[in-house]
C-alpha positions in Angstrom: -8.5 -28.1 -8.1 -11.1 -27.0 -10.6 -9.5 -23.2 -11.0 -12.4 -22.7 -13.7 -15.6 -22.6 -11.6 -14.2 -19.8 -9.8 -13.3 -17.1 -12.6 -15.6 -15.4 -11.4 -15.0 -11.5 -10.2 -15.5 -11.6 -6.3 -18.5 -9.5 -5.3 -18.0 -6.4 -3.0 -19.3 -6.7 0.9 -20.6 -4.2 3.4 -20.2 -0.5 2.2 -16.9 0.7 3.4 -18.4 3.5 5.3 -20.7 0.7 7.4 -18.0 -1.2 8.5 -15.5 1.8 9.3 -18.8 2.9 11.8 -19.5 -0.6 13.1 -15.5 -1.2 13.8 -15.8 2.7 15.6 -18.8 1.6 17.7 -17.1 -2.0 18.4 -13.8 -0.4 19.6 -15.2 2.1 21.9 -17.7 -0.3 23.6 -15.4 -3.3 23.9 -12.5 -0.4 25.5 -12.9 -1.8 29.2 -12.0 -5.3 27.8 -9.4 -4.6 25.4 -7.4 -2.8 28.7 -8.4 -5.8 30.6 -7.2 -8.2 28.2 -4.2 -6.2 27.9 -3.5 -5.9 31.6 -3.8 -9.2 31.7 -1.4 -10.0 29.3 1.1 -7.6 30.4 0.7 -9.4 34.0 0.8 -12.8 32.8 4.0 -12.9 30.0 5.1 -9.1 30.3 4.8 -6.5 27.2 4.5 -6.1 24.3 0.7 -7.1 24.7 -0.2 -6.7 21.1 1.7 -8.9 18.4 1.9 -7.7 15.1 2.8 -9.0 11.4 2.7 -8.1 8.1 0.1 -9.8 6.0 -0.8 -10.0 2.6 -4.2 -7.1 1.7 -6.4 -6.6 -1.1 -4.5 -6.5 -4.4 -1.5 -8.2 -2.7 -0.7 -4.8 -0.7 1.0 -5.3 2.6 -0.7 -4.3 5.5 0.6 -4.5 9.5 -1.8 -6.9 11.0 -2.6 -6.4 14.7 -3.7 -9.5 17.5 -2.8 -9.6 21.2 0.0 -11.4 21.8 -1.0 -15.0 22.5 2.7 -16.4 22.5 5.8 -16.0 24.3 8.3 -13.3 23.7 10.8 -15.9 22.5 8.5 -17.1 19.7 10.4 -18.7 16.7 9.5 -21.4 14.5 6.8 -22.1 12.0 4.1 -19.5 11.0 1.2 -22.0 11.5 0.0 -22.7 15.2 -1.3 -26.0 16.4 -2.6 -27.1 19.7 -0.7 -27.2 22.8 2.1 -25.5 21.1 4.9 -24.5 23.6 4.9 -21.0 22.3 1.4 -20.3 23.3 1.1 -18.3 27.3 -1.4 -19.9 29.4 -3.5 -16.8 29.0 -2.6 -16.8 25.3 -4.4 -20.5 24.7 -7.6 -18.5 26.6 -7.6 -15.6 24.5 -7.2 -18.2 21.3 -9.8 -20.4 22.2 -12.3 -17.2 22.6 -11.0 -15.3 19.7 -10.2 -12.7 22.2 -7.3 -12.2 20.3 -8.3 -11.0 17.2 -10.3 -7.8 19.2 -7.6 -5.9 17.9 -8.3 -6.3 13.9 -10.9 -4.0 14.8 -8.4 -1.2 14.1 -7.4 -2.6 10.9 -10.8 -2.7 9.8 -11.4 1.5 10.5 -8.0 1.9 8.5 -9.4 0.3 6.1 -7.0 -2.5 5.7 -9.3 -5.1 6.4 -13.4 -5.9 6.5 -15.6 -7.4 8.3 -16.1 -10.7 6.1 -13.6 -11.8 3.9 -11.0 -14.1 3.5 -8.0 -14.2 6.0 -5.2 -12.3 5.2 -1.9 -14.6 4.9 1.9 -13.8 5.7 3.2 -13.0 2.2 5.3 -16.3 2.5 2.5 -18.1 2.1 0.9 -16.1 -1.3 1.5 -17.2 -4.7 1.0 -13.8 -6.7 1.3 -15.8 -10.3 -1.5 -18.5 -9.1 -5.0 -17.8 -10.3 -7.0 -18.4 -7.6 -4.7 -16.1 -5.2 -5.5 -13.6 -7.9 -9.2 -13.9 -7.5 -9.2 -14.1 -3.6 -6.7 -10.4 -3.5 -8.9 -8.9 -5.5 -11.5 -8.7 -2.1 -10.6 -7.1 1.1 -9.1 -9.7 3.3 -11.7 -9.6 6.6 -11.8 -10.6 10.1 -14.6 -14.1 9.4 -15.7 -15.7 6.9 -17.7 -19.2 6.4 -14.2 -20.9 5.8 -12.9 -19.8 8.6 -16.4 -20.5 10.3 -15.7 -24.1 9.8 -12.3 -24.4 10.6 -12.7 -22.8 13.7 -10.6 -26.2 15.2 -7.8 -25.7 12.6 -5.0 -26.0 15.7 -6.4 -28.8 16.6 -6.0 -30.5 13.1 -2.9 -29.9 12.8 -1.6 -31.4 16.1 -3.0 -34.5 14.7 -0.8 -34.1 11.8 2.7 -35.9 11.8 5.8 -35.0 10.3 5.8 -31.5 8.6 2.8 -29.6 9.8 3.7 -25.9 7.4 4.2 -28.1 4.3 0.4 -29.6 5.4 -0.8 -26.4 5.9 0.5 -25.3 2.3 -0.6 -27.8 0.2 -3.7 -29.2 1.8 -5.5 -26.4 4.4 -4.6 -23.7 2.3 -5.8 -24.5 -1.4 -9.1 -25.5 0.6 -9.4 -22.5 2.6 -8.5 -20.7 -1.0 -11.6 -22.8 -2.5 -14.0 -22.0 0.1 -12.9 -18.1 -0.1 -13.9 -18.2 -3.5 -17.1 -20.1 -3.3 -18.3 -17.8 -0.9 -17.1 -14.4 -2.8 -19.1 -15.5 -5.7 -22.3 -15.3 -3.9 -21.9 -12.6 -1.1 -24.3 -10.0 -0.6 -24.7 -7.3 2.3 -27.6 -9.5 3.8 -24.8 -12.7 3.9 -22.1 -11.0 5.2 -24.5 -9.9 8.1 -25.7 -13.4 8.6 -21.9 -14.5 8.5 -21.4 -12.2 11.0 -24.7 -13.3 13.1 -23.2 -16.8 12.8 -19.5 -15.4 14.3 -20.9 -13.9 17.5 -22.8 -17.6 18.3 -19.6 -19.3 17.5 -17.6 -17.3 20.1 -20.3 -17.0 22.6 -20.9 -20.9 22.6 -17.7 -21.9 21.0 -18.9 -23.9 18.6 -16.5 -25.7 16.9 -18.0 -26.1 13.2 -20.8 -23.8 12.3 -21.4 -24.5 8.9 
């Protein structure tokens, strides 16, 4: 990994102010499904129907990231999730597949803890604090989509392919490319790509594209 090419400040993204607005609009409009998908979920596997962890935020500051829960309440085992897991409800592989489940990052976006665009915020097991490229990619708000996590929109299925220790894969080979491509794309952002990156996130879900790059 050439850490050099990236020493490069990451740039900012939308205005703070634009995004708090847009995730106030997207909340309140998307109300009747977020109780749907909630009713549904409490119906289907029984409550909690949110699921909740703490992740890693800008400058390494925990934050308490919220989804709906896609997995049953007995879930235990590894952090990363690959297809046809056991874990995952019937409902819960739905809400995955259609990125229903992350509706609820919409709230951590108006607190602030999150943006829009930017790269995914990881379980503090995962971060390396002393490693020079986590140290760029903290110093950006960690967002909902970006174009890494555009193009590896068929991550669980990857990693069901993968045999023997699927973490230790995720570690040392998805995550120092993911960390790559969060970095590329930080050192070129603009407003006007963060709006296409977002363009380019509705079409994915809407069509389910599984590479959009």
């Amino acid at each position: 990994m050439n850490e050099n090419v990236y020493h490069t400040h990451p740039r900012e993204s939308l205005l703070r102010v634009l995004e708090a607005v847009i995730a106030l609009v997207g909340l309140v409009v998307l109300m009747p499904l977020l109780i749907l998908v909630a009713l549904v979920i409490a119906v289907n596997s029984g409550r909690p129907v949110l699921f909740s962890q703490v992740r890693a935020g800008r400058n390494g500051i925990p934050f308490v990231l919220y989804k709906f829960r896609t997995m049953h309440r007995w879930n235990s085992g590894p952090l990363v999730t690959s297809r046809n897991d056991v874990r995952v409800t019937r409902v819960g592989r739905f809400l995955r597949k259609t990125k229903l489940d992350e509706l609820p990052e919409l709230w951590n976006v108006l607190r602030g803890d999150m943006s829009l665009v930017g790269p995914r915020p990881e379980v503090p097991r995962y971060v390396d604090m002393k490693h020079p490229l986590w140290q760029l990619v903290l110093k950006a708000r960690p967002g909902i989509t970006d174009p890494t996590t555009l193009s590896l929109r068929n991550e669980e299925s990857l990693l069901s392919q993968v045999n023997g220790d699927r973490e230790r894969f995720y570690m040392e080979v998805l995550l120092p490319f993911k960390l790559r491509g969060y970095l590329k794309y930080l050192r070129i952002r603009t407003i006007g790509t963060d709006v296409g990156v977002l363009w380019r996130t509705v079409i994915a879900v809407i069509f389910r594209h599984d590479d959009l790059q």
